[in-house]
C-alpha positions as CSV (number, residue, x, y, z in Angstrom):
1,X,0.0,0.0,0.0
2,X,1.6,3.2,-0.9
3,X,1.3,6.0,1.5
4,X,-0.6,8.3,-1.3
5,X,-3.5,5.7,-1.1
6,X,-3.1,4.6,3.0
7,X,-3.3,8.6,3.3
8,X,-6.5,8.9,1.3
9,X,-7.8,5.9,3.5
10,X,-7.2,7.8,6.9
11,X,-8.8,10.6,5.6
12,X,-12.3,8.4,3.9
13,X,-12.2,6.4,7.5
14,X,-12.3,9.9,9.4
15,X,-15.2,11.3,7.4
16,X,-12.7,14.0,7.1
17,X,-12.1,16.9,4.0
18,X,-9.6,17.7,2.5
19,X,-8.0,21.2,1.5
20,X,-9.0,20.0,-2.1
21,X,-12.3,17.4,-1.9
22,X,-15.6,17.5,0.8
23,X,-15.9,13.9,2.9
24,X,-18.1,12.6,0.2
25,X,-15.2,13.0,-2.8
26,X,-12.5,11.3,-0.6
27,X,-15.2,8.4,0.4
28,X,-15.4,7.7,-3.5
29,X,-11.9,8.5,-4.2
30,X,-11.0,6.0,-2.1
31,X,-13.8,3.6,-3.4
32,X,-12.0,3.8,-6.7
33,X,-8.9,3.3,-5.0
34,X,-9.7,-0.1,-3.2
35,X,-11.5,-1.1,-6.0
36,X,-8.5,-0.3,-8.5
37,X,-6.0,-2.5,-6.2
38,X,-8.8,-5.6,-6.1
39,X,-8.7,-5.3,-9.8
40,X,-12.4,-4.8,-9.7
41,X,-14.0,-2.3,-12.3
42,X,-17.6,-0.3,-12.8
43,X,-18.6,-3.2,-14.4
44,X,-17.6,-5.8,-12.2
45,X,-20.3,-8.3,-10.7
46,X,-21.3,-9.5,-7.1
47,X,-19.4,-12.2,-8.0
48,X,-16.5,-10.4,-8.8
49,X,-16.8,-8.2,-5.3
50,X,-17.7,-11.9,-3.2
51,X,-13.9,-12.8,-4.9
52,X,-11.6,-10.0,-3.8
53,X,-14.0,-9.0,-0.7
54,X,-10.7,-10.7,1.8
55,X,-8.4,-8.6,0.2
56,X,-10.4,-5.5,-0.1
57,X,-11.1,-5.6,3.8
58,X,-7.5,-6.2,4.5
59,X,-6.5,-3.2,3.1
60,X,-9.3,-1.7,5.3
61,X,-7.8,-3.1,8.9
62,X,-4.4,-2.3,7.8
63,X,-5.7,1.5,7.9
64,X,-8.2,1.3,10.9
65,X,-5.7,-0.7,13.0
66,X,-3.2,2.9,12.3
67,X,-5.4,5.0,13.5
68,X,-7.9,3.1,16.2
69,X,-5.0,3.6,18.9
70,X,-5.2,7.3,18.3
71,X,-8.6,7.6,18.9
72,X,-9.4,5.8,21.7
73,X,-6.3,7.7,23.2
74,X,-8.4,11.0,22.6
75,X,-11.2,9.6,24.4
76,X,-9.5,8.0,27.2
77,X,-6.2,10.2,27.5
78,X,-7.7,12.6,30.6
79,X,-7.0,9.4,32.8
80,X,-5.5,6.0,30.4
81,X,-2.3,5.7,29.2
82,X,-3.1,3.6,25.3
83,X,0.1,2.1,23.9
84,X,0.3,-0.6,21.2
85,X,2.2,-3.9,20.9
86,X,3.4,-6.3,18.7
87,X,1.7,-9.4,18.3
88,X,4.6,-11.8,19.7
89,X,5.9,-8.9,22.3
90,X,5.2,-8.7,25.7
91,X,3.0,-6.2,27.4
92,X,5.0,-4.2,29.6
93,X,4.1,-0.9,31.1
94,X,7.1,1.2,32.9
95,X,5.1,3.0,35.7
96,X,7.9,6.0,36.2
97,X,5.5,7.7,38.7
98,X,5.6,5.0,41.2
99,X,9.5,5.4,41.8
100,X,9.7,9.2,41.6
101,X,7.3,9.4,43.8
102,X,8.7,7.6,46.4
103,X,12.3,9.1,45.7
104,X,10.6,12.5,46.2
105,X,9.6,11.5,49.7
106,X,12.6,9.8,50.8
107,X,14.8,12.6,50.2
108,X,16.8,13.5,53.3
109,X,19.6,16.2,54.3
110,X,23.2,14.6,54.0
111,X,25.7,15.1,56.0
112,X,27.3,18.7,55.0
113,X,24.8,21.2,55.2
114,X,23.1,22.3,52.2
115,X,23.8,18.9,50.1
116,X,20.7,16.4,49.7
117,X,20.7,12.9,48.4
118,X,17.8,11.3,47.2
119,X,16.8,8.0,46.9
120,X,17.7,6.0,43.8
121,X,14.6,5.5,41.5
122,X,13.3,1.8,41.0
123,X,11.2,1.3,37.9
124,X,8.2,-0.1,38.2
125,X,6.6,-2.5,35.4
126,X,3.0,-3.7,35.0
127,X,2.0,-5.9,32.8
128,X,-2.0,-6.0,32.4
129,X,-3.7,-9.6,30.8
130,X,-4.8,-9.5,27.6
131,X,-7.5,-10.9,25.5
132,X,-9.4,-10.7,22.4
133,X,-12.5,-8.6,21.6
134,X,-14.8,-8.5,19.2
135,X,-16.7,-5.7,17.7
136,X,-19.5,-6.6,14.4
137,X,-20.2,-5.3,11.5
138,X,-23.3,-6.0,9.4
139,X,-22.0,-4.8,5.7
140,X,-20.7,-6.5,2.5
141,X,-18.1,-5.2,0.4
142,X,-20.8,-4.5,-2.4
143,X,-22.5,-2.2,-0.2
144,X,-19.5,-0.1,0.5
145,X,-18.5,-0.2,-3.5
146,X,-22.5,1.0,-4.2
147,X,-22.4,4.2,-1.0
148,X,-25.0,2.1,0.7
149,X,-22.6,2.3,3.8
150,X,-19.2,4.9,3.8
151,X,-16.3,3.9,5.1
152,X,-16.7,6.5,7.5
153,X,-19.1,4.7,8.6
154,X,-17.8,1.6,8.6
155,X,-14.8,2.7,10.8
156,X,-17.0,4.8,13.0
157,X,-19.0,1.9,14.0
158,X,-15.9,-0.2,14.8
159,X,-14.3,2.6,16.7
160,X,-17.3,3.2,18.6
161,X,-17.6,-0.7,19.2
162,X,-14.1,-1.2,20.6
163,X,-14.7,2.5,22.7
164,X,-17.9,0.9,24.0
165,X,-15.5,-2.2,25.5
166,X,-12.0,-0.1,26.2
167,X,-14.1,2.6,28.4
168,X,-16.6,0.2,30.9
169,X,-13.1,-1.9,31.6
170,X,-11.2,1.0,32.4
171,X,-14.4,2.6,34.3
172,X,-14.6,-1.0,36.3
173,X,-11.1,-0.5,36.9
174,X,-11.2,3.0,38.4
175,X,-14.2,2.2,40.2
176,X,-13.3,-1.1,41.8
177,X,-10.0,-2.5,40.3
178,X,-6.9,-3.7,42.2
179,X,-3.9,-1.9,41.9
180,X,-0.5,-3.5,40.9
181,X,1.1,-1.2,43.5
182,X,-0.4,-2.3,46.5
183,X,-1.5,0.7,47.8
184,X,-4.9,1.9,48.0
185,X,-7.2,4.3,47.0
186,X,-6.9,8.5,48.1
187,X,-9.3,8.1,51.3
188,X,-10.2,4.8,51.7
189,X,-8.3,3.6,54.4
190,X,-11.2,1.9,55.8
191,X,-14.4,2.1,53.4
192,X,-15.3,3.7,50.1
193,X,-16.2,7.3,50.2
194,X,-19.9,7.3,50.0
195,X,-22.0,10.5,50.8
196,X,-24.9,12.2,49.3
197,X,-25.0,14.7,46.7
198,X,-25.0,17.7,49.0
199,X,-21.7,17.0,50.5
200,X,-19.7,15.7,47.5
201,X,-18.1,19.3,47.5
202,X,-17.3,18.5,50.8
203,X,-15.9,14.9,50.2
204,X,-13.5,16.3,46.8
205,X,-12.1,18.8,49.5
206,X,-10.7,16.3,51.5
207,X,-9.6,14.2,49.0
208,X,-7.9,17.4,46.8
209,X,-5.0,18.0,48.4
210,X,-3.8,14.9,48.4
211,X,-4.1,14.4,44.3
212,X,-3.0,17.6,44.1
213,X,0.7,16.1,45.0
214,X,0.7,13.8,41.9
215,X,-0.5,16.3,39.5
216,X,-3.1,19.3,38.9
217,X,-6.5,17.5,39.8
218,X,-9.4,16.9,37.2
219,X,-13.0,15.8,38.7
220,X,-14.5,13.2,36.5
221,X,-18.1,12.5,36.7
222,X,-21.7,11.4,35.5
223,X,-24.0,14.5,34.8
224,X,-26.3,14.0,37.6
225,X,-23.6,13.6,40.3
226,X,-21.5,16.7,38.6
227,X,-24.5,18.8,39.1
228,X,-24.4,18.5,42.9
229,X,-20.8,20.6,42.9
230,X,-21.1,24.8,43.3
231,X,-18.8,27.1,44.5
232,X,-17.8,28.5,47.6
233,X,-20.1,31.5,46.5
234,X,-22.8,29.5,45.8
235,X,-23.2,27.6,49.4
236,X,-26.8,27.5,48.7
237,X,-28.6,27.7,45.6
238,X,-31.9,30.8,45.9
239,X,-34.4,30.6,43.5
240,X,-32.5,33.7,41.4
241,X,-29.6,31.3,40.5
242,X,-26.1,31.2,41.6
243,X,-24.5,34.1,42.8
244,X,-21.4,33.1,41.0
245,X,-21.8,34.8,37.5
246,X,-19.3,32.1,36.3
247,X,-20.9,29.4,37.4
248,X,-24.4,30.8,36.3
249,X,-23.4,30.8,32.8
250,X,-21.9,27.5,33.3
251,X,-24.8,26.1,34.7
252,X,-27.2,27.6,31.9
253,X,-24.8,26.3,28.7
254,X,-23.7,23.1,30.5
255,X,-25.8,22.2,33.3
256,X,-23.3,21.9,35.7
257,X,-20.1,24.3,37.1
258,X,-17.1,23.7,34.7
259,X,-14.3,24.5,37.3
260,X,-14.8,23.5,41.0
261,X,-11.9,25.3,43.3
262,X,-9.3,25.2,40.4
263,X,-10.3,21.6,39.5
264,X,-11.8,21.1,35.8
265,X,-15.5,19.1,35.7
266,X,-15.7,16.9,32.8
267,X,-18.7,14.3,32.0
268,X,-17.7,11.0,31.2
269,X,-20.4,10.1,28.5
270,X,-22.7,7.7,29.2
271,X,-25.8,6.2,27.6
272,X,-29.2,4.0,28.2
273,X,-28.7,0.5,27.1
274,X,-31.8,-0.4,27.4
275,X,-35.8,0.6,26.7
276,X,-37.2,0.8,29.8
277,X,-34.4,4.3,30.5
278,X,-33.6,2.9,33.5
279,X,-30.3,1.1,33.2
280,X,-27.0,2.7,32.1
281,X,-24.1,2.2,30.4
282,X,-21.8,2.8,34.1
283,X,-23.2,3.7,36.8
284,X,-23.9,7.2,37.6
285,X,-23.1,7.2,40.9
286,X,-19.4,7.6,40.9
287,X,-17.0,10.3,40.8
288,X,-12.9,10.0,40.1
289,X,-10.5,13.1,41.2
290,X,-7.5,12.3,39.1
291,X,-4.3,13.9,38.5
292,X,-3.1,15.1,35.2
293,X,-0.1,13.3,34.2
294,X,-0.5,10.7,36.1
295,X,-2.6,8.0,34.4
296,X,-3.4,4.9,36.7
297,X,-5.4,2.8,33.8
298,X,-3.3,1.0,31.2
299,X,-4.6,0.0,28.3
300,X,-2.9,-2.3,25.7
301,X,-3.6,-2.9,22.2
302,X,-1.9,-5.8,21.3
303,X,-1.2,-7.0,17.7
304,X,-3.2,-6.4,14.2
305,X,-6.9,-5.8,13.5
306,X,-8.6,-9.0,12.0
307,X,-11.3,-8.1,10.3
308,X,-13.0,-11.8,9.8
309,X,-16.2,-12.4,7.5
310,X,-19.0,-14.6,9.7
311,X,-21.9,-15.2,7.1
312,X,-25.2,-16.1,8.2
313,X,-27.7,-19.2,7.1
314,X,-30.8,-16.6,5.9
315,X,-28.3,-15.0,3.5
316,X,-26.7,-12.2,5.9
317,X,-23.3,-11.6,6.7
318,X,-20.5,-9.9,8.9
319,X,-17.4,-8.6,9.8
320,X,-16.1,-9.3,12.7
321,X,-13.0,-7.1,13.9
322,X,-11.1,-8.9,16.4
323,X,-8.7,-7.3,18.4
324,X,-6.5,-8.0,21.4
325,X,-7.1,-5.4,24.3
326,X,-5.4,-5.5,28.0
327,X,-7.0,-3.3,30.8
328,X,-5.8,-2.6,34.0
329,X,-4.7,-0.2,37.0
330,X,-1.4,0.5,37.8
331,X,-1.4,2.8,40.4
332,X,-4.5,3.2,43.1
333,X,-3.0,5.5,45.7
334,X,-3.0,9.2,43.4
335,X,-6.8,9.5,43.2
336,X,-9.9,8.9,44.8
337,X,-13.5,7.5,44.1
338,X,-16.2,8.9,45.7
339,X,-19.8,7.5,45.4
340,X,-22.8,9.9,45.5
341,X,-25.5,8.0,47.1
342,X,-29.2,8.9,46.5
343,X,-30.4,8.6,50.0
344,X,-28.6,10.9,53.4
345,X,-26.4,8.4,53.7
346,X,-23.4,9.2,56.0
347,X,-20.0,9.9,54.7
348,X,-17.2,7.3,55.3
């Protein structure tokens, strides 16, 4: 594949323009492309597409497999590190943080005044389990070759298939994993923080300084539990609004304060998964106060994208991209989980 036509791939699977074509010229430019290296022409049959189909979706999960690790890195970077690995190499993750850490508080005065020593730094190296997931698609090359289905999206439903997978393991993993380090979480020396939504703000106080010595802290939440946080100014909310202009406007364009006490709000997205609008895809009820930097949640992508063809008896088929996918938490003790109860529960 020359890097002219892998280019104009990226850019059909992104949806994206170009300085030169709009989304829809690339998609077909790079129809013609794919079609051109299967040999394949305008007036090529079914039968013709059902021959090269293999080779036309391995040129496909050459390009996806390039850019999927990107992606998911944009949606998970505020509190993953995503790294890649060869199929026959071993998954390794140096956790630097771990050592400089504890060389920062072991640092003591040495003998002549004015002269420190520190301690010497020990690498730490995590190595998460992998295993393969599957994400399906319900398309046939003939569809792609006719517009029916873009490859934008084709790749967007693959991307947000393997995002669907990558983001509830590392959620499970902030919210209840084990850490490799043995330490836990900010706070929990005896229970989980639990406490209802009037004193989160409370709860993140006690809980900020302490991620604030691993990096500037971020609050990570659901939208319902984010909208419990206001500002000193805003100890109690009248009927007018917040007193805080800042917040005000926040509250009216986002629904819930933006910046609590220097810390940045962000909603981790969510979404029903079923009818009935009563079960989600994590549960709301959790809050992370992460520092920035410092990202406790691994997450290995191990090897190529297969993308494998799964027909069915009534005449359907599939693609099924397979992938091999590690998750796990390196380091517990540099943030804290706090759990917004519904009821007045008291706080741990």
């Amino acid at each position: 594949m020359t890097n002219e036509f892998k280019s104009l791939l990226v850019k059909a699977l992104q949806g994206a323009p170009t300085t030169e074509f709009s989304a829809e010229d690339v998609n077909a430019a790079a129809i013609k492309a794919i079609m051109a290296e299967c040999g394949l022409t305008e007036t090529s049959s079914a039968r013709d597409y059902r021959a090269v189909e293999d080779k036309a979706f391995a040129l496909i999960e050459e390009v996806i497999d390039e850019i999927l690790p990107k992606k998911l890195e944009n949606v998970l970077g505020g509190f993953a590190e995503v790294k890649t690995f060869a199929r026959d190499a071993e998954v390794i993750f140096d956790i630097e943080k771990i050592g400089k850490n504890r060389a920062k508080l072991t640092i003591s005065k040495g003998a002549r005044g004015g002269i420190y020593r520190a301690a010497r730094l020990a690498n730490k190296f995590f190595s998460p389990e992998t295993h393969v997931e599957t994400v399906a698609v319900y398309v046939t090359l003939e569809e792609i070759i006719l517009g029916t289905m873009s490859l934008g999206e084709l790749y967007s439903n693959i991307l947000e298939g393997f995002e669907e997978i990558v983001y509830k393991e590392v959620f499970n993993a902030l919210a209840s994993g084990t850490a490799v380090a043995g330490y836990g979480r900010i706070g929990e020396e005896l229970a989980p923080i639990a406490v209802p939504g009037a004193d989160l703000g409370s709860a993140i106080d006690k809980v900020m300084p302490l991620v604030k010595q691993y990096g500037i802290p971020t609050i990570f939440g659901s939208y319902s539990a984010l909208q419990n946080l206001y500002n000193p100014l805003a100890a109690t909310v009248p009927a007018g609004g917040y007193p805080n202009s800042q917040d005000s406007m926040d509250i009216r364009e986002k629904g819930f304060v933006q910046v609590y006490k220097g810390a940045r709000c962000v909603e981790l997205p969510n979404y029903l998964v079923d009818n009935s609008n009563k079960e989600w895809f994590y549960d709301t009820h959790y809050v992370f106060v992460l520092p920035s930097g410092a990202k406790p949640v691994k997450v290995a992508l191990k090897g190529e994208l297969y993308l494998q063809k799964n027909g069915h008896a009534v005449g359907s088929e599939k693609w099924e991209a397979h992938k091999i996918i590690g998750v796990g938490l390196a380091m517990a003790n540099n943030y804290a989980v706090i759990r917004v109860e519904d009821g007045d529960s008291d706080s741990n």
